[in-house]
Structure formats: C-alpha cells, structure tokens
C-alpha positions as CSV (number, residue, x, y, z in Angstrom):
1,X,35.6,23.0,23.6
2,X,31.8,22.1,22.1
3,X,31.2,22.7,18.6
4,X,28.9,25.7,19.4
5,X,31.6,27.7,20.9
6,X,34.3,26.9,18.7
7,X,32.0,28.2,15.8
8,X,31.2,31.2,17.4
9,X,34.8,32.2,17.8
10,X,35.2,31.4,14.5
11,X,32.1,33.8,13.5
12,X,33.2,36.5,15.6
13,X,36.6,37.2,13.4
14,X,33.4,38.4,10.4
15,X,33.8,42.5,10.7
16,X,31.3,45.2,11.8
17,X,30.9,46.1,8.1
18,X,30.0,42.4,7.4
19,X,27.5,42.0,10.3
20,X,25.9,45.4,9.9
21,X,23.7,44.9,6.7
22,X,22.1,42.0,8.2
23,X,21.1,43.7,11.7
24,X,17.7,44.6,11.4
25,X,16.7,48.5,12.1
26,X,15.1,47.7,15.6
27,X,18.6,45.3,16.1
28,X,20.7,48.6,15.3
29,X,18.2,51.0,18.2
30,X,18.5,48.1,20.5
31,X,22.3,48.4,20.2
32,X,22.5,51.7,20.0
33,X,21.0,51.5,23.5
34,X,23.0,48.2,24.6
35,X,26.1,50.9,24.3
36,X,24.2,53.3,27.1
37,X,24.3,50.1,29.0
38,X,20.7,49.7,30.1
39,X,18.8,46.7,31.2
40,X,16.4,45.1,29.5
41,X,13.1,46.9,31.2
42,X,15.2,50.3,30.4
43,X,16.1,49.9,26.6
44,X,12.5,48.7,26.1
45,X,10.9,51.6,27.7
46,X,13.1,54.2,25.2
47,X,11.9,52.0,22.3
48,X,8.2,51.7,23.3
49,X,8.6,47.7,23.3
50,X,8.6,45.1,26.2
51,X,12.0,43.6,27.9
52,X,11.1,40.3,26.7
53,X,11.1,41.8,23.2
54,X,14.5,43.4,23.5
55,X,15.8,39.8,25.2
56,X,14.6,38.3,21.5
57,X,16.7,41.3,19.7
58,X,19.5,40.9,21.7
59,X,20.1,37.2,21.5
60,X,19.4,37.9,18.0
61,X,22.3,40.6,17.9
62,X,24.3,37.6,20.3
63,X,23.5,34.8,17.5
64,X,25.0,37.3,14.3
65,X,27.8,38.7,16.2
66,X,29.1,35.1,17.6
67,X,29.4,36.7,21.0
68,X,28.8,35.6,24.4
69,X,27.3,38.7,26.4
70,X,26.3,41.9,25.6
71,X,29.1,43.7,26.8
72,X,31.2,42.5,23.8
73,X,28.6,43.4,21.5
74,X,28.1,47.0,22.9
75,X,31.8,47.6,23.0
76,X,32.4,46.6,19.5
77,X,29.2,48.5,18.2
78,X,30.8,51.9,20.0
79,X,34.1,51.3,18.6
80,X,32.3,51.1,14.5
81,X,29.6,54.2,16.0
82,X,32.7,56.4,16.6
83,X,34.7,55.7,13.4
C-alpha cells in the first residue's frame, strides 16, 4: 500500500465536526450539491461557477476528507446534514 493511501485512511477516521470548520463556504454548497448527486457541469450551473471550478472544490473537499471519490464524501456529508 503507498504512503499516500495509507495516510488517507488514516485521515479519514478525523470526524465531520473536525473537518467541517476548515471546509470553505463554497466547499460546504458544493457538498451540499455533491449529496443531490450532480455532475460537475450541473453543480456548477446551481452555483453560478464553471465545472472546472467545482472539480478544484471537490478535490479540495477529496484532499480534507481523505477520501477517494465523491460518493463517500456525499454520503458522509448527508449522514452529519440529517443529525
């Protein structure tokens, strides 16, 4: 297993409630969004910006939560949304 992946398993175990204060407010609409499951082009149009903008967010979002697609992200994000 390469370094990069074992830290990222390693960073994933950080909570919600430790990740959440360092997502940026255009991270936290882009995720909001992720959860609706929309592409890139889609997400980008609801947020006025370009889907190469909300690629940079979401690898972003990828880098703080240690994940490895955006379906993990968007299913954790739902589960804190709901609590």
């Amino acid at each position: 297993m390469s370094d990069t992946k074992r830290n990222r398993r390693t960073y994933i175990k950080r909570s919600i409630e430790e990740i959440e204060p360092t997502l940026t407010k255009r991270e936290i609409d882009v995720l909001d969004q992720l959860v609706h499951g929309g592409s890139y082009k889609i997400i980008g149009n609801a947020l006025n910006v370009s889907d190469s903008a909300i690629k940079f967010h979401c690898h972003n979002i990828l880098n703080k939560f240690g994940a490895d697609s955006k379906v993990e992200v968007a299913v954790r994000w739902a589960l804190h949304r709901e609590r």
